[in-house]
C-alpha positions in Angstrom: 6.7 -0.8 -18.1 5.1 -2.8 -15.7 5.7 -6.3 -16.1 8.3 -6.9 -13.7 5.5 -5.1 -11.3 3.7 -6.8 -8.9 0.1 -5.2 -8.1 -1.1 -7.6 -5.4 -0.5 -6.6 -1.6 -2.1 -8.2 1.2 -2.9 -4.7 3.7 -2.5 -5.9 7.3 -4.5 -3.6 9.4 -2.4 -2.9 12.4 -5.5 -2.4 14.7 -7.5 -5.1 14.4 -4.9 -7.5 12.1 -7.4 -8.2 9.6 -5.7 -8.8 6.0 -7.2 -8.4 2.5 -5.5 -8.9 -0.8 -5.5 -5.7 -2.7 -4.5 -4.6 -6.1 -2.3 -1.6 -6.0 -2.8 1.5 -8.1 -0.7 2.1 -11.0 -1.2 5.8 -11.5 -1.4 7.1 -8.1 -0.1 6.6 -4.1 -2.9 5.7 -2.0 -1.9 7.6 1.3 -5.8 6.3 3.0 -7.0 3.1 3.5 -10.2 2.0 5.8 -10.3 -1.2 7.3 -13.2 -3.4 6.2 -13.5 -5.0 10.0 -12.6 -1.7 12.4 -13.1 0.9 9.4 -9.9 2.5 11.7 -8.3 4.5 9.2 -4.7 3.7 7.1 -2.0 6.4 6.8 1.7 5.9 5.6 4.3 5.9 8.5 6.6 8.2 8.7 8.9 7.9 6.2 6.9 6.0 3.8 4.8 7.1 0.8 1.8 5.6 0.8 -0.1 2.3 3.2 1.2 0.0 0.5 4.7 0.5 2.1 3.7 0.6 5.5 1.3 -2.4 5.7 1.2 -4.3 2.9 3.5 -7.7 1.8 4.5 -5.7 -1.6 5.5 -2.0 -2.0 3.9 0.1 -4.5 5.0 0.5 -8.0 7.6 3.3 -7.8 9.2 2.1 -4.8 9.4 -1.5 -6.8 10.5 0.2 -9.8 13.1 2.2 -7.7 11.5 5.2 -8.7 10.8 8.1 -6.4 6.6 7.9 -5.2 4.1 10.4 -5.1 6.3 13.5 -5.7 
């Protein structure tokens, strides 16, 4: 089911710029993330369902899977 997945997302933080690689969760939408550097705090933009699709290089699952997210 997931193999034409990709889990890894590098989360640019749009405060500070600082970027880590991150493996994405399979089984839920991660709508928070904290910055290691600023520890400002992540939230989806408008119109997107979780900070995967806002800031990272790779949207989460569903959205890859063109699947609805998070409902």
């Amino acid at each position: 089911m997931t193999s034409n997945v990709n889990l890894q997302s590098e989360l640019t933080c749009p405060e500070c710029s600082h970027r880590k690689m991150e493996t994405m969760p399979t089984d839920a939408c991660q709508w928070f993330y904290e910055c290691e550097q600023c520890h400002v705090l992540l939230k989806p933009k408008a119109g997107d369902c979780c900070v995967y699709c806002s800031y990272g290089t790779v949207p989460c699952p569903p959205i890859q899977q063109d699947k609805s997210c998070c409902s």
